[in-house]
C-alpha positions as CSV (number, residue, x, y, z in Angstrom):
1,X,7.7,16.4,-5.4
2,X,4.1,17.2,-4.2
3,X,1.6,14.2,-4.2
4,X,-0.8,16.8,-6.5
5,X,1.3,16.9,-9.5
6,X,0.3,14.9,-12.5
7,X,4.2,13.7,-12.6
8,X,4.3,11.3,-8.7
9,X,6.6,8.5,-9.4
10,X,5.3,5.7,-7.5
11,X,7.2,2.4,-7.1
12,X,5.4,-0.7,-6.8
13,X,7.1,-3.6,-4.8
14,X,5.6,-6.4,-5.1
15,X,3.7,-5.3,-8.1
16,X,2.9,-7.9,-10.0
17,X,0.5,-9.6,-7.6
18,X,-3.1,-8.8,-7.1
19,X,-3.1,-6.1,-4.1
20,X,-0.1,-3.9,-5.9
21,X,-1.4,-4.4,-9.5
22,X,-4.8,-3.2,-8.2
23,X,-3.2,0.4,-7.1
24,X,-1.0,0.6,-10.0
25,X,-4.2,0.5,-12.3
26,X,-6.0,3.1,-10.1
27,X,-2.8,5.3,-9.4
28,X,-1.8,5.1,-13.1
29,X,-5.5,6.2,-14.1
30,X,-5.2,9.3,-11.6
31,X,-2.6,10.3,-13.7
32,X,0.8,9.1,-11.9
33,X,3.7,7.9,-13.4
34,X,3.9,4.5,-12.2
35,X,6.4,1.4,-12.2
36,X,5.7,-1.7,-10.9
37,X,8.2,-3.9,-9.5
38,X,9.1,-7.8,-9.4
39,X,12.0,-9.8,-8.5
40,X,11.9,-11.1,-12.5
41,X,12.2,-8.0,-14.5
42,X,10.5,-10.0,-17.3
43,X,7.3,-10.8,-15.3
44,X,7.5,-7.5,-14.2
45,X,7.4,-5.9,-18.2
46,X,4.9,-8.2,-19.7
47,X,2.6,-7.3,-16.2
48,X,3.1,-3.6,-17.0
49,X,2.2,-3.8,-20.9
50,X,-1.1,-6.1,-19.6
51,X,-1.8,-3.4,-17.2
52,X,-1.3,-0.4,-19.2
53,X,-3.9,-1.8,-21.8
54,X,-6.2,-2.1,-19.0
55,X,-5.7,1.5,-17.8
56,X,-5.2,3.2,-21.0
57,X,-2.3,4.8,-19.7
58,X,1.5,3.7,-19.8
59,X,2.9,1.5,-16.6
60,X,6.5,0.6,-16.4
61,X,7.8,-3.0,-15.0
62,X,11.4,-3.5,-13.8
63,X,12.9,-5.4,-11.2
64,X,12.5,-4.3,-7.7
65,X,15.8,-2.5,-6.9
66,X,15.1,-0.7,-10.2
67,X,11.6,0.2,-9.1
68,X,12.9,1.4,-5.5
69,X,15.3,3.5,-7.0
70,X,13.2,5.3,-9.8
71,X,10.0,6.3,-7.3
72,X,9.5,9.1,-5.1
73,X,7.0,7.4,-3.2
74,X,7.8,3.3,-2.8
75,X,5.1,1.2,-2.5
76,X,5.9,-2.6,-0.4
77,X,2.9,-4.7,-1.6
78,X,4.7,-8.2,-0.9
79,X,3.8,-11.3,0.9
80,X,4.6,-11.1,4.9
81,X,7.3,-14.2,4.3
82,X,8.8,-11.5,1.9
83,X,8.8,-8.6,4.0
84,X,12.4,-8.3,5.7
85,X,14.2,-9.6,2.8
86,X,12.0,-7.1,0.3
87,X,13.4,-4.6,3.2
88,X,16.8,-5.3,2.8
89,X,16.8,-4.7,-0.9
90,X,14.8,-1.1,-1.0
91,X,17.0,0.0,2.2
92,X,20.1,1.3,-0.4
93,X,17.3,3.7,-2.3
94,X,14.4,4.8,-0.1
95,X,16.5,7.5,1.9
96,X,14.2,10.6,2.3
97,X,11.2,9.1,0.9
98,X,7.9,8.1,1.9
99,X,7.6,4.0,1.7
100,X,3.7,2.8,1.8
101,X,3.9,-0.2,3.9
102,X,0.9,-2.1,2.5
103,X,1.8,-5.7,4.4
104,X,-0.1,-7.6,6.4
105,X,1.3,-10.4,8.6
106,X,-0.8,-13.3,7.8
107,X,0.6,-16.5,8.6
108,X,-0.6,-19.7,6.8
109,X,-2.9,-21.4,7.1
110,X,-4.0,-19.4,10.4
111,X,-4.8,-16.4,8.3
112,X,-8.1,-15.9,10.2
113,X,-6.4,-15.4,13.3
114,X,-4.3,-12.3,14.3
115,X,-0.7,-12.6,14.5
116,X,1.6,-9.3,15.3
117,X,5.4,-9.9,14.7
118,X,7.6,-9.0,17.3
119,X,8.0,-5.5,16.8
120,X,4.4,-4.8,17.2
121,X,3.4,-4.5,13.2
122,X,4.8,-5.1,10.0
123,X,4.8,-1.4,9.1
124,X,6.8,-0.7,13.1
125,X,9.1,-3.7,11.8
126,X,9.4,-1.3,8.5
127,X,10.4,2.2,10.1
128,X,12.9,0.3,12.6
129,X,14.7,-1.4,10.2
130,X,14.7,1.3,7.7
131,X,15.6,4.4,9.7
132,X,13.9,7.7,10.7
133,X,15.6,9.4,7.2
134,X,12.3,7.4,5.5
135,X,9.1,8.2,5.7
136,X,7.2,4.6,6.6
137,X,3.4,5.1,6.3
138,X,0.9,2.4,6.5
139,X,-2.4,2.0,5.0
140,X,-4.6,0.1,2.1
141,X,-4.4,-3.3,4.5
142,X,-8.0,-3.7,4.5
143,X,-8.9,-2.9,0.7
144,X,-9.8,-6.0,-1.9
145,X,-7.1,-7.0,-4.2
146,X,-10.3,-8.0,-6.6
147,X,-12.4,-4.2,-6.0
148,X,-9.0,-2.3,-6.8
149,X,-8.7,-4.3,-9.9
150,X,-12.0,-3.1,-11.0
151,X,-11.9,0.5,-12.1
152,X,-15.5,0.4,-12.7
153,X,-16.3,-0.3,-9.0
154,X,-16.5,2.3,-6.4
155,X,-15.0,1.0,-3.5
156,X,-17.3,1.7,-0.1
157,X,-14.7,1.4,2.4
158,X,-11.9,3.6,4.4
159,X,-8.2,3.5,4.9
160,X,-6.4,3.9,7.7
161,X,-3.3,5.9,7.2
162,X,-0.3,5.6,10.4
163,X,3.0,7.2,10.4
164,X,5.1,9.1,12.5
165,X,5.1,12.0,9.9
166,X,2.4,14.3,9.3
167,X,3.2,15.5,6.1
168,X,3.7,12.1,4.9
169,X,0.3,10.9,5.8
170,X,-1.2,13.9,4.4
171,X,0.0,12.7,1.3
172,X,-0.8,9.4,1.4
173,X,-4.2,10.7,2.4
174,X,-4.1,12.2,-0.7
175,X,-3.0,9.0,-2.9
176,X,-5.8,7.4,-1.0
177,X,-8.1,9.3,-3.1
178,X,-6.7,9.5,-6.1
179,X,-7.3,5.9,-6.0
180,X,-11.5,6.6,-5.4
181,X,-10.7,6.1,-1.4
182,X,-11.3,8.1,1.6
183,X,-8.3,7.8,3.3
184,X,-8.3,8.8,7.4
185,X,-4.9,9.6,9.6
186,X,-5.0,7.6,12.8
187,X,-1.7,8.4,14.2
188,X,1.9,7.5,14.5
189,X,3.4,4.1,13.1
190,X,2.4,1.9,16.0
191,X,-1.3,2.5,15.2
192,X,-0.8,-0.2,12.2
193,X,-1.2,-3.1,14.7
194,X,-5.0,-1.9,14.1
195,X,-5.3,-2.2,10.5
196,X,-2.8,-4.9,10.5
197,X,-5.0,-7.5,13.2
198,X,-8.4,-6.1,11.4
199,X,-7.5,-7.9,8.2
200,X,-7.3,-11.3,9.8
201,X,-11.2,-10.6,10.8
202,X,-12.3,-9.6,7.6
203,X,-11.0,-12.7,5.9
204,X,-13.0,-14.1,8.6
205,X,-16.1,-11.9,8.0
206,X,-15.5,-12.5,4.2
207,X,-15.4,-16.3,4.6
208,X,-18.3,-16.6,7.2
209,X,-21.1,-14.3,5.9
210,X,-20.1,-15.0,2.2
211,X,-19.4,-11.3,1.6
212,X,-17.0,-10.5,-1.5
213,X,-14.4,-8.0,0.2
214,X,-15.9,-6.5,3.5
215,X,-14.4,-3.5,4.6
216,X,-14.7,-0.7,7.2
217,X,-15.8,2.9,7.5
218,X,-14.9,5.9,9.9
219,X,-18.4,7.4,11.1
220,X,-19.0,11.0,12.0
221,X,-18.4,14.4,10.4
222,X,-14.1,15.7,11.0
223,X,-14.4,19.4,12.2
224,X,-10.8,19.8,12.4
225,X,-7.7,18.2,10.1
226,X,-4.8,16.0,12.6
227,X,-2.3,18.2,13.1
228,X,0.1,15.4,15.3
């Protein structure tokens, strides 16, 4: 599986909701076959039929653990107070393959404030409780649910892509602009504490300048590609 053919399966957790709905549209368009997940395989059909419309191209819906075990690339896009348990159900069918961690520990109704779990980050929590057979790479915390949604909009902001393997974030790197998004590598796993606490300020930002979806973006020209 290469994340250039026409043919990625991509696995939405969490799919149904605003943020994972958002890259199935733009992942879908790009020309990947994608599935979007939901602990009610029902929800998870009729969202797939309303987003295929949308995108003009056919999306899948099944329940999660159906979703986990059909994608090459698996795609957590769930709540933070469903994080471990969402964990525990993809664990049996992620072996070998790369799992986006796109969670963000927010903790009502202090989401304005940053709060780190214990192990650091939500994505750390992610590649210690799943193993170093998967691939945990996290990115697209800081991107609006509502700009995603809109495949008209170009969105004018970066991702920050972490993982402990290269190839993994090269490819997700890769995803990042298929979805119309510069994506950046900044480093092993324990670098998503960054893009993790930055979300917490851009509610903030959002909410005290009135802006709808602020973002960030990396400054300066890359002469040379991460390597490690």
């Amino acid at each position: 599986m290469t994340t250039e053919s026409a043919k990625t399966r991509i696995s939405i957790i969490g799919g149904t909701g605003a943020l994972g709905s958002g890259l199935a549209l733009r992942w879908a368009k790009a020309g990947c076959q994608v599935t979007i997940g939901s602990r009610d395989s029902e929800r998870a059909v009729v969202a797939a039929v309303e987003l295929s419309e949308k995108a003009g191209v056919m999306i899948a819906g099944s329940k999660n653990n159906e979703a986990a075990e059909a994608g090459d690339i698996v795609v957590l896009t769930v709540p933070f107070g469903n994080h471990q348990d969402t964990l525990e159900l993809v664990k049996p069918y992620v072996a070998g393959k790369i799992v986006i961690d796109v969670t963000v520990p927010l903790m009502p109704p202090k989401v304005r404030t940053v709060q780190l779990p214990e192990a650091g980050s939500a994505a750390k929590a992610s590649q210690l409780f799943l193993g170093e057979d998967v691939r945990v790479v996290s990115a697209f915390q800081n991107i609006a649910a509502t700009h995603l949604a809109d495949l008209d909009h170009h969105i004018d902001c970066d991702v920050f892509v972490c993982g402990n393997d290269p190839a993994a974030r090269a490819a997700v790197v890769e995803l990042a602009k298929k979805a119309g998004m510069k994506g950046w590598q900044a480093g092993r796993i324990d670098n998503s504490a960054v893009a993790e606490a930055l979300t917490s300020a851009l509610i903030f930002i959002n909410a005290h300048y009135k802006i709808d979806g602020a973002g960030i973006r990396v400054t300066g020209a890359p002469l040379a590609t991460e390597t490690h």
